[in-house]
C-alpha positions as CSV (number, residue, x, y, z in Angstrom):
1,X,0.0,0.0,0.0
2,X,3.1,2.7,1.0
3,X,4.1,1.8,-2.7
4,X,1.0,2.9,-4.1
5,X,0.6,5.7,-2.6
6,X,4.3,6.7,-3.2
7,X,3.4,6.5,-6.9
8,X,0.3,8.9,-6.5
9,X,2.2,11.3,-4.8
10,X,0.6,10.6,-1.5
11,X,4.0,10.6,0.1
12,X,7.5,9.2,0.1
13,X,9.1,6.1,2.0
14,X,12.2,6.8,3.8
15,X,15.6,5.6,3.7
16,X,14.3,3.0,6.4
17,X,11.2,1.7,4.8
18,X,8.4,3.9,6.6
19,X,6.5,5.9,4.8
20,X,5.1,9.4,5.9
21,X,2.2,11.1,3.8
22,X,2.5,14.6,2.6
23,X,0.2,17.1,2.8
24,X,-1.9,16.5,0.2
25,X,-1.7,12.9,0.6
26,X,-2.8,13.9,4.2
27,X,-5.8,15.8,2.9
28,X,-7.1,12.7,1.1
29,X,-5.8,9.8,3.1
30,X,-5.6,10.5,6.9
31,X,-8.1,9.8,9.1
32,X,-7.4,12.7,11.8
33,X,-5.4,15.7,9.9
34,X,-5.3,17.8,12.6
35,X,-1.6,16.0,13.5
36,X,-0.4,17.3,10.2
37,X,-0.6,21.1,10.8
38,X,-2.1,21.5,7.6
39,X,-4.1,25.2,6.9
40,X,-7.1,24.8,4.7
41,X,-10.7,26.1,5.2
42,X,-13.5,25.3,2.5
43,X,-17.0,27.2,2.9
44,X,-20.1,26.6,1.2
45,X,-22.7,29.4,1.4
46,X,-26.2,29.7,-0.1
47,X,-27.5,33.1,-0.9
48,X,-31.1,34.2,-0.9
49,X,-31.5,35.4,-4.4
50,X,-28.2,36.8,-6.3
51,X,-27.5,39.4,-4.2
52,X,-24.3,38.3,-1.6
53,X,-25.1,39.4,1.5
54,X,-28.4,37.5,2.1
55,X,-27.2,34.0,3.3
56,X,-29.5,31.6,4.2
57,X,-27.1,29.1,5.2
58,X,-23.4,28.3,5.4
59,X,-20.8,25.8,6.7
60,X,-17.1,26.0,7.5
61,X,-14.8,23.0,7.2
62,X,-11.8,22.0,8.2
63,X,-12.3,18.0,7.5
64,X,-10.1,15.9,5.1
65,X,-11.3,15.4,1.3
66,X,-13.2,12.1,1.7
67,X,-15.5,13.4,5.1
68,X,-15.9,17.2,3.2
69,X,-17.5,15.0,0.5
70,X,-20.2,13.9,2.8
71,X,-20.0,17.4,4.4
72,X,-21.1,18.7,0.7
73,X,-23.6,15.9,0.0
74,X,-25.4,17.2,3.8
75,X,-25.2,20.8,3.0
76,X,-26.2,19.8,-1.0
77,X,-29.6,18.3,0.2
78,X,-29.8,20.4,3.4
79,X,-30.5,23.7,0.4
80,X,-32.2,22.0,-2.9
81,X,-35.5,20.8,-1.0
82,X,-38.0,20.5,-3.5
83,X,-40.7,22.9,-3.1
84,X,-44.1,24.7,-4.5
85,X,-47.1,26.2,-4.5
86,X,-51.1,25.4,-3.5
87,X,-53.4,27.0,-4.9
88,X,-56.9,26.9,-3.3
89,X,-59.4,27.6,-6.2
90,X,-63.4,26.6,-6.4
91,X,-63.1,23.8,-3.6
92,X,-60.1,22.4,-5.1
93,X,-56.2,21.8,-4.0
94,X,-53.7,22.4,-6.9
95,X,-50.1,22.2,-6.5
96,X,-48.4,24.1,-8.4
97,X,-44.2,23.4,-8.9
């Protein structure tokens, strides 16, 4: 496994045989990056409208690549609810999308 993730760039192995992950290799690989010192932020935001200073919601992470992913996929749903209208017309319930 060291080997292969030599070869992506994940890393190099030492002069004894251990190998130690870069940062980048940390970012994707490492299951606690916080021991790697490594300064990275990523924020999603949604606006209300187009105009910037409306936000509905945001969320600031500091997580490695793999658990951002499922940070994104939680803030993804969490904003593109489906929604519509009803309209209440001559005893009838339309919904209108």
């Amino acid at each position: 496994m060291d080997k292969i993730l030599e070869y992506l760039g994940a890393g190099k192995i030492d002069y004894t045989g251990t190998f130690h992950l870069n940062k980048a290799g940390a970012l994707f690989f490492a299951k606690d990056i916080t021991q790697f010192n490594i300064e990275h932020e990523i924020k999603m935001v949604r606006f209300n409208g187009i105009e910037a200073y409306d936000i509905i919601d945001k969320l600031v992470s500091h997580e490695s690549f793999f658990k951002l992913i499922k940070d994104f996929d939680n803030f993804f749903k969490r904003n593109t609810r489906m929604g519509g209208t009803v309209r209440l017309g001559n005893g009838s319930i339309t919904r209108v999308s």
